[in-house]
N, CA and C of each residue as an Amber inpcrd file, in Angstrom:
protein
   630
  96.7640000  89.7440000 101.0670000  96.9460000  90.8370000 102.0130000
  97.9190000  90.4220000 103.1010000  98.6680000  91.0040000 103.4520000
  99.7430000  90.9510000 104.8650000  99.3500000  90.4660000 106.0460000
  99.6450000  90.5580000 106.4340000  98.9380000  89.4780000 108.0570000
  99.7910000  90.5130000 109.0000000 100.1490000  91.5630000 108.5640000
 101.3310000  92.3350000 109.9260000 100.3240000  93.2550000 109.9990000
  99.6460000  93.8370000 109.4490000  98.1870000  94.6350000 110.1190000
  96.9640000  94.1470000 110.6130000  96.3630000  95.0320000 111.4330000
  95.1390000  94.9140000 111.9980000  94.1200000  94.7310000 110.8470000
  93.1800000  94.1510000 110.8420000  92.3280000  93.8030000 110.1250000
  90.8680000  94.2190000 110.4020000  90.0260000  94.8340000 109.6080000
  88.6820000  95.4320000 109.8400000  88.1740000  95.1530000 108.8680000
  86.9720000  94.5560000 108.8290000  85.8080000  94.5460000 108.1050000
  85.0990000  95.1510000 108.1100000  84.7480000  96.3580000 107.4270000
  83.6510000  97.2150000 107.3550000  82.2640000  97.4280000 105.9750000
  81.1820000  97.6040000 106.4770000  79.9970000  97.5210000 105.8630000
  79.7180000  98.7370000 105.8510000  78.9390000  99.0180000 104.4570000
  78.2490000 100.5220000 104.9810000  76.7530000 100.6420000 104.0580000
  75.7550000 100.8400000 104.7800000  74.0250000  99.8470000 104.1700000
  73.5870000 101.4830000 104.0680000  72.2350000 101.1510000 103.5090000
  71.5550000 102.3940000 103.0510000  70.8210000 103.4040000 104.4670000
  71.4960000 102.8800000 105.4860000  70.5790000 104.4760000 106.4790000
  70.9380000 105.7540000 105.9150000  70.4360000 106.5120000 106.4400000
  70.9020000 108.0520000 106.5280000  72.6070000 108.2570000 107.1840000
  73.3240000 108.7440000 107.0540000  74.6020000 109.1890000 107.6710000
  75.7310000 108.4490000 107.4220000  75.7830000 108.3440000 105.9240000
  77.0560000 107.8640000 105.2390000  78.7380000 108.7180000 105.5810000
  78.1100000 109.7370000 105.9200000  79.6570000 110.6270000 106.0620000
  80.3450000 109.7880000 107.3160000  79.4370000 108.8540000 108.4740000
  79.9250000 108.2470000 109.3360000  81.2410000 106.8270000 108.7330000
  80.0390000 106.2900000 107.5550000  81.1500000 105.3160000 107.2170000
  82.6330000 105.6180000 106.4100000  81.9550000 106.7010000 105.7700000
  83.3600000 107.3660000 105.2740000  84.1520000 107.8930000 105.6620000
  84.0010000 108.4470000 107.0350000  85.2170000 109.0770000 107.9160000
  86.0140000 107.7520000 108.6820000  84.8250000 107.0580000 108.7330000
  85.5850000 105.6090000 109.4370000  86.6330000 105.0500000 108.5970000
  86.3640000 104.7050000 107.4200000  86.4400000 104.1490000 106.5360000
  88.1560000 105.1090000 106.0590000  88.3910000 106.5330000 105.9860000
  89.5270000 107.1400000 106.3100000  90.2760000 107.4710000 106.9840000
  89.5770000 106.7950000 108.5260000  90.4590000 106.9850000 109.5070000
  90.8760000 105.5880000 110.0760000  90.5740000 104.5080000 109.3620000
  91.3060000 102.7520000 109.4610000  92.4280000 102.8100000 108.8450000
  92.5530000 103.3780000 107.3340000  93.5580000 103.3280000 106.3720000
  94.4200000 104.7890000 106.9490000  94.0260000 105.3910000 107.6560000
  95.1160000 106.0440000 108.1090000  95.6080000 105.6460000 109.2680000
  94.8860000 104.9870000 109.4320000  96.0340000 103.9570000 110.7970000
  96.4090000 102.5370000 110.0380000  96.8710000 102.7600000 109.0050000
  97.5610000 101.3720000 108.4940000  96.5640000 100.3090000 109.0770000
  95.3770000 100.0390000 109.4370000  94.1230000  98.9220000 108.7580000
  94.4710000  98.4410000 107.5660000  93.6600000  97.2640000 107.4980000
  93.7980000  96.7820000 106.1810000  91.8950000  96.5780000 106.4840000
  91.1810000  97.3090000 105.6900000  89.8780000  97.1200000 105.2070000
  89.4240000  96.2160000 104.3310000  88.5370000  95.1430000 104.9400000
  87.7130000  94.8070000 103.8870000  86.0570000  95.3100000 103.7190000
  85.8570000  95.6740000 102.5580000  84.6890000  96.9750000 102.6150000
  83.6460000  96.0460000 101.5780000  82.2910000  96.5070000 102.0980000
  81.7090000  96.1780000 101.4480000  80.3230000  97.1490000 101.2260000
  79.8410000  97.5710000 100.7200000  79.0310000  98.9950000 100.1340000
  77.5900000  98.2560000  99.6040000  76.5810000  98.6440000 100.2070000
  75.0020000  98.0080000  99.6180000  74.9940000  98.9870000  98.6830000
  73.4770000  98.8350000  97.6590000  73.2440000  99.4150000  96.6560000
  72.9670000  99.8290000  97.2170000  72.0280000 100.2280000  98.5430000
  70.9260000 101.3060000  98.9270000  72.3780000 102.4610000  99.6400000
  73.5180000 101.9000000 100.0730000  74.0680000 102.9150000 101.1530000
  74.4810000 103.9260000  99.5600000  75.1610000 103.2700000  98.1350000
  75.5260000 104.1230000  97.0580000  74.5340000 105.2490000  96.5380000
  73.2620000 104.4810000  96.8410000  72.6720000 106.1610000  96.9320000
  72.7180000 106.8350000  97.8720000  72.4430000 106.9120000  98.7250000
  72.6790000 107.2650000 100.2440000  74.2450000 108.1430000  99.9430000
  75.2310000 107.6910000  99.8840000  76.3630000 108.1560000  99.6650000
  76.0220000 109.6570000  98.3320000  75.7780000 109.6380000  97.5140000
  75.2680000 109.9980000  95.9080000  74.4250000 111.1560000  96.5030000
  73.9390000 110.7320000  97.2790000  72.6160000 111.8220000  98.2970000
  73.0690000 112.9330000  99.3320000  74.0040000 112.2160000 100.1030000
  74.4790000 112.8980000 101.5890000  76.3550000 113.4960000 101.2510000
  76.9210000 113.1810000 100.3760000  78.1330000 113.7200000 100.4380000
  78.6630000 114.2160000  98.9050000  79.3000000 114.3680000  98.5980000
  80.2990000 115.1350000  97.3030000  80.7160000 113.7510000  97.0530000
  81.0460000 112.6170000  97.2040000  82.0270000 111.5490000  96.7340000
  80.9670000 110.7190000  95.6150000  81.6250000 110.9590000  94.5510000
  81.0700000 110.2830000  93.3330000  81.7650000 108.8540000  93.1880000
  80.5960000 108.1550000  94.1310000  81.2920000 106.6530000  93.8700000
  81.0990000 105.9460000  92.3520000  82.2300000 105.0620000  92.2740000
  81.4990000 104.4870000  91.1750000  80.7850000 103.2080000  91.2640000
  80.1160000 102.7720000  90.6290000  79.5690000 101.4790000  90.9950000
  79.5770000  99.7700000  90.9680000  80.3200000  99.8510000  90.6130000
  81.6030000  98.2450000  91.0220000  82.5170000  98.2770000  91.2590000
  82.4560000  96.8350000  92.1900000  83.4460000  97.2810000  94.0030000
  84.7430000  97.3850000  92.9510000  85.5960000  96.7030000  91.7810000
  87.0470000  96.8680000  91.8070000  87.0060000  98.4190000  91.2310000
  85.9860000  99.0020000  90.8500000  86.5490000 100.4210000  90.3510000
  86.0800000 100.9930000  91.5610000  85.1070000 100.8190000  93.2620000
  84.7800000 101.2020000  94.1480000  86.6520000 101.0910000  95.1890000
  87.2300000  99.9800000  94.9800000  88.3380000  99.7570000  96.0550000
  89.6510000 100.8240000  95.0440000  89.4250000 101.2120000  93.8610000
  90.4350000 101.6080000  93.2560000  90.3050000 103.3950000  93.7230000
  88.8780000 103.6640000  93.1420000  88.9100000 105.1370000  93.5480000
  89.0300000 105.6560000  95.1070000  88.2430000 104.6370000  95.6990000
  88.4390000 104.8790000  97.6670000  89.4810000 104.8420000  97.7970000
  90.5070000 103.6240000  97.2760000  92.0980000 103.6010000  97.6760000
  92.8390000 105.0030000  97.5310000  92.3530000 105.8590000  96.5700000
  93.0090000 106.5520000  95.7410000  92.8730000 108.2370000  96.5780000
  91.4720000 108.6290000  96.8410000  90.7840000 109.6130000  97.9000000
  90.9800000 108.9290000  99.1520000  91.5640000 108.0930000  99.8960000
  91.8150000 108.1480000 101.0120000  93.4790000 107.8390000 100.9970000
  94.4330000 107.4330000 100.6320000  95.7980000 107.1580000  99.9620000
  95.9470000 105.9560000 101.2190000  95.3480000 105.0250000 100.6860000
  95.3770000 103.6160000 101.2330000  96.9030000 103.1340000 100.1770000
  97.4970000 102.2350000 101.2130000  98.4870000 101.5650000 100.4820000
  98.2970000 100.9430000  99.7790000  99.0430000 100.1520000  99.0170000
  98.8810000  99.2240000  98.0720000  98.1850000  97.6600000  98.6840000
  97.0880000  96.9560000  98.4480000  96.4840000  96.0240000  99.1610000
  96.0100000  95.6930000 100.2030000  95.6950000  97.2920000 100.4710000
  95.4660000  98.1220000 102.0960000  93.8150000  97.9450000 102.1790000
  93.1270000  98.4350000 101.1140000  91.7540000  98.2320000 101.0910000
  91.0280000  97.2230000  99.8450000  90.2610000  96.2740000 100.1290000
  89.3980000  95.2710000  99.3560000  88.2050000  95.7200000  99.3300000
  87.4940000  96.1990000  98.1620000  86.1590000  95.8740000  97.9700000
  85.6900000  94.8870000  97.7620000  83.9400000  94.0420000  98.0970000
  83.7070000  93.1920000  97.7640000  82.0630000  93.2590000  97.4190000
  81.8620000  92.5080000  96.2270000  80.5450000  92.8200000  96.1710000
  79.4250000  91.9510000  96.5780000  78.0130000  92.4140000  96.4200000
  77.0160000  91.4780000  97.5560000  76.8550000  90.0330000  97.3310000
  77.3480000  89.7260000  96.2650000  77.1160000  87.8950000  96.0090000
  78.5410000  87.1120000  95.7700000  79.7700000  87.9530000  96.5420000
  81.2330000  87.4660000  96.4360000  81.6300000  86.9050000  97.3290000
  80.7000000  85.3750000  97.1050000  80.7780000  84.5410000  98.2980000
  82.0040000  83.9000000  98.5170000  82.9220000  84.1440000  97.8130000
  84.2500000  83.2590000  98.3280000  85.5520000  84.5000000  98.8820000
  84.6430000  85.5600000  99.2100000  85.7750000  86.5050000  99.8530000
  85.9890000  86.2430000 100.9580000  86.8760000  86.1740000 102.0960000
  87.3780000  86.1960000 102.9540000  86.2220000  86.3400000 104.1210000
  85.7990000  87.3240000 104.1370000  84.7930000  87.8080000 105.1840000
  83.6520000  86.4280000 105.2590000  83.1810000  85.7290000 103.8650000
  82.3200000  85.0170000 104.3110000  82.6590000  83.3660000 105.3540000
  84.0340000  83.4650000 105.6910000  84.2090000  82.4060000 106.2450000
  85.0870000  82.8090000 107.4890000  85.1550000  82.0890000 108.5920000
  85.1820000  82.1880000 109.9340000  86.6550000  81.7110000 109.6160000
  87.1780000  81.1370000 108.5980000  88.7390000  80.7260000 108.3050000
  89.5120000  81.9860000 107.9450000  88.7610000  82.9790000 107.7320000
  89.1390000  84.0160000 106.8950000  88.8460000  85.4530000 107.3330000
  87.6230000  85.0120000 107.7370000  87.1520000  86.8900000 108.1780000
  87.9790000  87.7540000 110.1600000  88.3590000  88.9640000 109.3350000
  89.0440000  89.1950000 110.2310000  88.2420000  89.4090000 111.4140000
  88.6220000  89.7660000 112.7760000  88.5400000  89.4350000 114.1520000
  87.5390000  90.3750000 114.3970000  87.2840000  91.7370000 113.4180000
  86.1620000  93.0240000 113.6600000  85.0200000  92.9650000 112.9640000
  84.1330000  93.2790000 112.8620000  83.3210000  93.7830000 111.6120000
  82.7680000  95.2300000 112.3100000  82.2750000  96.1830000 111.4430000
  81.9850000  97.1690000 111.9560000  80.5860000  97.6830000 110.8930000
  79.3140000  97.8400000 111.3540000  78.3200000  98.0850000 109.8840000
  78.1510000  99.7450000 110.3680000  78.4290000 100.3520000 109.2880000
  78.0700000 101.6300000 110.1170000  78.2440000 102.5890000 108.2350000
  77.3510000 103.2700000 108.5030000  75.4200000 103.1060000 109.7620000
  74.7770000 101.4930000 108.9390000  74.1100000 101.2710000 109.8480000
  73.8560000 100.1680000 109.6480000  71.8780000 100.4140000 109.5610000
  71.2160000 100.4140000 108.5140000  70.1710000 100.2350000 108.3220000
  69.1610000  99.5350000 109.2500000  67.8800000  99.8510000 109.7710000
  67.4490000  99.1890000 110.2470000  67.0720000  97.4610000 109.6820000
  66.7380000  97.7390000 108.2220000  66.7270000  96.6130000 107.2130000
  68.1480000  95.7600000 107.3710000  68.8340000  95.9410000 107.8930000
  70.6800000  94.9760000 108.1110000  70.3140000  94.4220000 109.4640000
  69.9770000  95.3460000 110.1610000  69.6220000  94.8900000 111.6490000
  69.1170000  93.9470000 111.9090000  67.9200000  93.9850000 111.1870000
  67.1050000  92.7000000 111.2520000  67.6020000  91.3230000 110.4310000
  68.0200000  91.8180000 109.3590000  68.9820000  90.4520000 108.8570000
  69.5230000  89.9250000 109.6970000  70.3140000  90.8970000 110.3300000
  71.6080000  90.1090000 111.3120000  71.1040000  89.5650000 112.6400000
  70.4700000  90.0320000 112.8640000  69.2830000  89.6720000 114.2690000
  68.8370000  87.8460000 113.7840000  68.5480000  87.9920000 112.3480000
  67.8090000  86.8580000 112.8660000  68.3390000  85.4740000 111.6650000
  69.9680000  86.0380000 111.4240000  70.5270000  84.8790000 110.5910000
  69.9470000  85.0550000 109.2930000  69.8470000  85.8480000 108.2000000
  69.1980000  85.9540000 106.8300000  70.1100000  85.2080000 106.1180000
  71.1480000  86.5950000 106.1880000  72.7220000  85.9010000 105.0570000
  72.1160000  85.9340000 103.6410000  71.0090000  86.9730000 103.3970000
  71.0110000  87.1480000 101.8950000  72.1200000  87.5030000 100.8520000
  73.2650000  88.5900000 101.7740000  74.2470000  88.8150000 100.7760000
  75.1060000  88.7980000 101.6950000  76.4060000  89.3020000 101.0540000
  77.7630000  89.2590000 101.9260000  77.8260000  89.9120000 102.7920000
  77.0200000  90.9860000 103.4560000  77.1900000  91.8570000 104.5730000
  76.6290000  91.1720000 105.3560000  75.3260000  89.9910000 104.7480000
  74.3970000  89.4470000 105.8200000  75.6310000  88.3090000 106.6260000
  75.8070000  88.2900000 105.7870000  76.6030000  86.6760000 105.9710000
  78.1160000  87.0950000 106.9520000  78.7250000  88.3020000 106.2680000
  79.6630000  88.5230000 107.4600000  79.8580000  88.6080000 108.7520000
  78.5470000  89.6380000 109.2520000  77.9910000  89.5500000 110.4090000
  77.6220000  88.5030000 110.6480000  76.8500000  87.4810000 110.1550000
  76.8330000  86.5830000 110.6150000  77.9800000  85.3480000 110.8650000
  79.0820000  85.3580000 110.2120000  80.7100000  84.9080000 110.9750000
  80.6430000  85.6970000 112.1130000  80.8770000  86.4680000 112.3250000
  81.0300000  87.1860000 113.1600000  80.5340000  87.0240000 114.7490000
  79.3880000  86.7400000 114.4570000  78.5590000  86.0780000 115.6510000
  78.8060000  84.9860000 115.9660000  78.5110000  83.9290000 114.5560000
  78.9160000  82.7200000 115.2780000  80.3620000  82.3480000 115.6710000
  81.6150000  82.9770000 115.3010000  82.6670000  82.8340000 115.8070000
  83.0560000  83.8520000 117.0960000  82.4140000  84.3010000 118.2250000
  82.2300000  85.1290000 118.5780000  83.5410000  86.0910000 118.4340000
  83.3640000  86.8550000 117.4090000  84.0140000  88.1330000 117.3610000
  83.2830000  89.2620000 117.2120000  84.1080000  90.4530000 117.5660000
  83.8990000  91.8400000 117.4250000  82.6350000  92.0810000 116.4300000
  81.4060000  92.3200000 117.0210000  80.4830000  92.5640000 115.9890000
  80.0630000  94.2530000 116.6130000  80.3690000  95.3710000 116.0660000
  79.8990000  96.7910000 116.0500000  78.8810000  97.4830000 115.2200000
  77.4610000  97.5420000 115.8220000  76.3180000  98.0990000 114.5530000
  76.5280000  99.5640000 115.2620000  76.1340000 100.3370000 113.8670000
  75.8800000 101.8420000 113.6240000  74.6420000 102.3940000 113.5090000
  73.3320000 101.8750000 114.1690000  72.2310000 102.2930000 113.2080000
  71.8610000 103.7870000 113.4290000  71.0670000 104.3760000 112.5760000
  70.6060000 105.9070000 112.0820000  69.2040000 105.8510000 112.2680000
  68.6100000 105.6600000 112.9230000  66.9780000 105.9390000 113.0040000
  66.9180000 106.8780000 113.8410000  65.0720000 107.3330000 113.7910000
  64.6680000 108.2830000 114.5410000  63.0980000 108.4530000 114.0790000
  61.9450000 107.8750000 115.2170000  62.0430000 107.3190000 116.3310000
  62.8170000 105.6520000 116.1300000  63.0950000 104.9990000 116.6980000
  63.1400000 103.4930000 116.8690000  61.6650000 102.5260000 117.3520000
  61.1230000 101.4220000 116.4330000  60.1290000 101.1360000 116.8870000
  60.6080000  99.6630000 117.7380000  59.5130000  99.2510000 118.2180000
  59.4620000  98.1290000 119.2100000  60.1900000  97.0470000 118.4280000
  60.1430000  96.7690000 117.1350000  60.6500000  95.9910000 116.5570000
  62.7910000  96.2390000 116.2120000  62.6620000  97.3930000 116.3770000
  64.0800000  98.0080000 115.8340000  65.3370000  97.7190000 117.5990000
  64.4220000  97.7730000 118.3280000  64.8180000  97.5460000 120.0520000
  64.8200000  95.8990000 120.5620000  63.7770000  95.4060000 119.9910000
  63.9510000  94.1250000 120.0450000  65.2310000  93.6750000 119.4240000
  65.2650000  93.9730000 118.1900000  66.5150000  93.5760000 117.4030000
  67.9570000  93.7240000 117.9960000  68.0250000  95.1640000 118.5900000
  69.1160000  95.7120000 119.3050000  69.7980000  94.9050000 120.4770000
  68.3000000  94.4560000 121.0330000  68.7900000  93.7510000 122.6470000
  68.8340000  92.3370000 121.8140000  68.1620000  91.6170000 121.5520000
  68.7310000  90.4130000 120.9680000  70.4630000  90.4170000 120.4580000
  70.9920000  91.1840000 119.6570000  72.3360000  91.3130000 119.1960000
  73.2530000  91.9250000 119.7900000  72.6120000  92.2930000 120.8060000
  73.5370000  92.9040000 122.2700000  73.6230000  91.5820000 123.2590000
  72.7760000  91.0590000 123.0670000  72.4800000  89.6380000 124.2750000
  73.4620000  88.5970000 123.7000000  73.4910000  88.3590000 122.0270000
  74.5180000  87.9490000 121.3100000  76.2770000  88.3170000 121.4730000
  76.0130000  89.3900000 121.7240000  77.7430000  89.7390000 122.0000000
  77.8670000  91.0040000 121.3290000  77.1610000  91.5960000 120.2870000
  77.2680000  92.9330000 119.5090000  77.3750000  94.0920000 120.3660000
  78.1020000  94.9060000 119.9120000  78.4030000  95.8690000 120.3820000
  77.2160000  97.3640000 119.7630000  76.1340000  98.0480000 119.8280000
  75.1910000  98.8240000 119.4880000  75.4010000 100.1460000 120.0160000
  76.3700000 101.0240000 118.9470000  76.5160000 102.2940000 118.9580000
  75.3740000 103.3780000 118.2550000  74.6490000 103.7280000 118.6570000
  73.5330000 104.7070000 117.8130000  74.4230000 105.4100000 117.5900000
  73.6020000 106.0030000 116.0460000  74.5580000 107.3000000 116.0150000
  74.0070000 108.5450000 116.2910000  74.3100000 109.0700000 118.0030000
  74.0820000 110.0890000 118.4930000  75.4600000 110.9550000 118.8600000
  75.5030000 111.6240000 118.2670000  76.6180000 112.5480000 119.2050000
  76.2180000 113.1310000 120.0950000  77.2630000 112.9870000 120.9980000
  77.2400000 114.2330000 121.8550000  77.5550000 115.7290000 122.1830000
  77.2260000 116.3360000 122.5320000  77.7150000 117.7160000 122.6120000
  78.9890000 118.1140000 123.4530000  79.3230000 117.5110000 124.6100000
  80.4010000 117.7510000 126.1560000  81.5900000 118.5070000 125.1950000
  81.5470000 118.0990000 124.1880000  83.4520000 118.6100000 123.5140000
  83.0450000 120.2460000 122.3320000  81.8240000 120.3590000 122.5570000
  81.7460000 121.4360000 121.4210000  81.5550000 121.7240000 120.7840000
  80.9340000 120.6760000 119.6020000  81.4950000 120.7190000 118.4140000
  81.2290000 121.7160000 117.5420000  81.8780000 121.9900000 116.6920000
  82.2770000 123.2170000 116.1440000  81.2460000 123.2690000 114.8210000
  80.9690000 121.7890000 114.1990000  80.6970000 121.6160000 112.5930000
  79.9010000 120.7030000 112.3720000  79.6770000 119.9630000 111.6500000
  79.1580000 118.6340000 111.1120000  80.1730000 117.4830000 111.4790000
  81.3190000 117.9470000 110.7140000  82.4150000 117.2470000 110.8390000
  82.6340000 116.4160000 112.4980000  83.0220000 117.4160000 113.2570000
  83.1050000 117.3410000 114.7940000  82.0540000 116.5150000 115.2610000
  80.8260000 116.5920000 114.6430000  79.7910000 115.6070000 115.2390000
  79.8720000 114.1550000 114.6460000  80.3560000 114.2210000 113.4740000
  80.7440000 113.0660000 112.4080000  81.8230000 112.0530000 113.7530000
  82.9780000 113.0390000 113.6120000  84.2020000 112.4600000 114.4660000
  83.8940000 111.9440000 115.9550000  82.6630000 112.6730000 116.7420000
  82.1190000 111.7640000 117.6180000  81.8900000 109.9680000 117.8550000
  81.2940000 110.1230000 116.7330000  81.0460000 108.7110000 116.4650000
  81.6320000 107.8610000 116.2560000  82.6200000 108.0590000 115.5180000
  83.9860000 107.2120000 114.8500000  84.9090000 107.1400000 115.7070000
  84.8410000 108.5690000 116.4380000  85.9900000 108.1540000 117.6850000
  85.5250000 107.0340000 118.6420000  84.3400000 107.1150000 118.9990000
  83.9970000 105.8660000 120.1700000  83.9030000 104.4430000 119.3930000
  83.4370000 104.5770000 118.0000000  83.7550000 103.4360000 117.2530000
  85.3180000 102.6190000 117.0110000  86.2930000 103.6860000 116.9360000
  87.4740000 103.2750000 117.1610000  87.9180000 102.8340000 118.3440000
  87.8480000 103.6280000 119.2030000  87.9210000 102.9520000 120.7340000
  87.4110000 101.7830000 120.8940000  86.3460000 101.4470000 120.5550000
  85.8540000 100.0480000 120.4690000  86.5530000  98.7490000 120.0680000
  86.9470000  99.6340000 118.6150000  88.1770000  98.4240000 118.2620000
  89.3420000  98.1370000 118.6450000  90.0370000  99.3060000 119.5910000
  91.4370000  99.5660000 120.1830000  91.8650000 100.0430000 119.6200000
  91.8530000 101.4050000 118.5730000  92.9460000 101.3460000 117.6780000
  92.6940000 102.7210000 118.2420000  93.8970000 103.4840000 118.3910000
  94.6240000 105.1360000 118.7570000  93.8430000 106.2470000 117.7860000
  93.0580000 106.9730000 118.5670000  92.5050000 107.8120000 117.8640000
  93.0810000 110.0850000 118.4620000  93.0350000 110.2540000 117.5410000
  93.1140000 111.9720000 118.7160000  91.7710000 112.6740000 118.0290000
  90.5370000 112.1320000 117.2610000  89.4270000 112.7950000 117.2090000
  88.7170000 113.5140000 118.3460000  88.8790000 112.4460000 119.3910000
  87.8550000 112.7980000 120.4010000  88.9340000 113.0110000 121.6970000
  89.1420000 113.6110000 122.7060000  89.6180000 113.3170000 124.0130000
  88.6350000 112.4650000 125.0550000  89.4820000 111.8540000 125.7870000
  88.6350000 110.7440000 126.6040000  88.2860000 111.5470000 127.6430000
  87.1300000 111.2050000 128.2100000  86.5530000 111.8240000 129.3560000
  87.7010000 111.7860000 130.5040000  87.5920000 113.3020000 131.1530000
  88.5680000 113.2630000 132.1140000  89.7800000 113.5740000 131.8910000
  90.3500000 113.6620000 130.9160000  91.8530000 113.5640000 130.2570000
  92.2490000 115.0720000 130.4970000  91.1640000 115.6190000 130.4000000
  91.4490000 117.6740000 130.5760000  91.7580000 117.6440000 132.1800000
  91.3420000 117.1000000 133.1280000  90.9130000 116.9560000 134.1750000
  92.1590000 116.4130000 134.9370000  92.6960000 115.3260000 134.0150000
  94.1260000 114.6660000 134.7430000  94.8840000 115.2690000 134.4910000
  94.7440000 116.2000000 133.0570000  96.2830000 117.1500000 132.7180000
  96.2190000 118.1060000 133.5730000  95.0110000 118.8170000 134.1520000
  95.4800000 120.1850000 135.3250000  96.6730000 119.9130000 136.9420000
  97.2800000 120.9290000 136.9640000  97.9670000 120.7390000 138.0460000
  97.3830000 120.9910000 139.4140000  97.6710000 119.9660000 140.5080000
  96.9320000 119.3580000 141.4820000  97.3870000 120.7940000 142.1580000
């Protein structure tokens, strides 16, 4: 892969609200990202369940058809699968500067909370931490128990960054979609990368004439 793009690692685990990772997931490669993706069995049903996209189920026919429905460039997006321990992501020599799990299962949470590293998503996040970089969770619950909050503030106390996925209402939204793009927009912001999903607070406010 090129080294002249930004680099994102993205996960996407079995919660509820896959359309989050997939809008993410089309709006990296449309900012020329270079993704490295990695998909649990539980999020492929989840996906199979919550949207129209008929994934298929191994990552090189998973990075071929995503490449293909999102028009990722050529070596733009990597799939990798859960025991592909010599991919990039599992080493701190290699894994790029972001990771992003979204939505991120309460079952990931706790992996990552407490060092599991059963598979490659465990293990990425966990580079991630210990090299302190960009670590962004997505989780989808509702209620959250004492155990799911513990986890949160521990990996916030770590350096993680803990976006629920709540939208907000302030902008309108019109659809599903619009509430989808909530999320991804503040998720992008997170990473720095130029988004026009969302307007930033205030921005209506600075454009009026004084």
């Amino acid at each position: 892969m090129s080294d002249s793009r930004q680099r994102v690692t993205l996960a996407i685990t079995g919660a509820s609200g896959a359309q989050y990772g997939l809008r993410l997931l089309q709006c990296l490669l449309a900012a020329d990202v270079q993704v490295m993706l990695m998909i649990s069995k539980a999020a492929q049903v989840v996906i199979a369940t919550e949207s129209d996209v008929d994934l298929p189920g191994r990552p090189a026919e998973q990075e071929a058809f995503l490449g293909q429905l999102y028009s990722a460039a050529p070596d733009q997006l990597r799939v990798f699968g859960r025991e592909q321990w010599m991919a990039p992501v599992a080493s701190g020599s290699g894994a790029p500067a972001t990771m992003v799990v979204c939505p991120c299962s309460t079952g990931c949470l706790s992996a990552i909370a407490t060092g599991a590293s059963n598979n490659l998503i465990e293990r990425a996040a966990d580079v991630a931490l210990k090299e302190r970089r960009r670590l962004i969770l997505v989780p989808r619950e509702a209620p959250y128990s004492e155990i799911h909050l513990e986890h949160m503030l521990k990996l916030t106390r770590m350096g993680a960054v803990v976006i629920p996925a709540s939208p907000g209402f302030y902008h309108r939204p019109q659809s599903v979609e619009d509430m989808v793009d909530f999320i991804v927009a503040r998720i992008l912001n997170q990473i720095g990368i130029e988004q026009t999903l969302l307007s930033r607070w205030g921005d209506a406010l600075l454009g009026e004439a004084p």
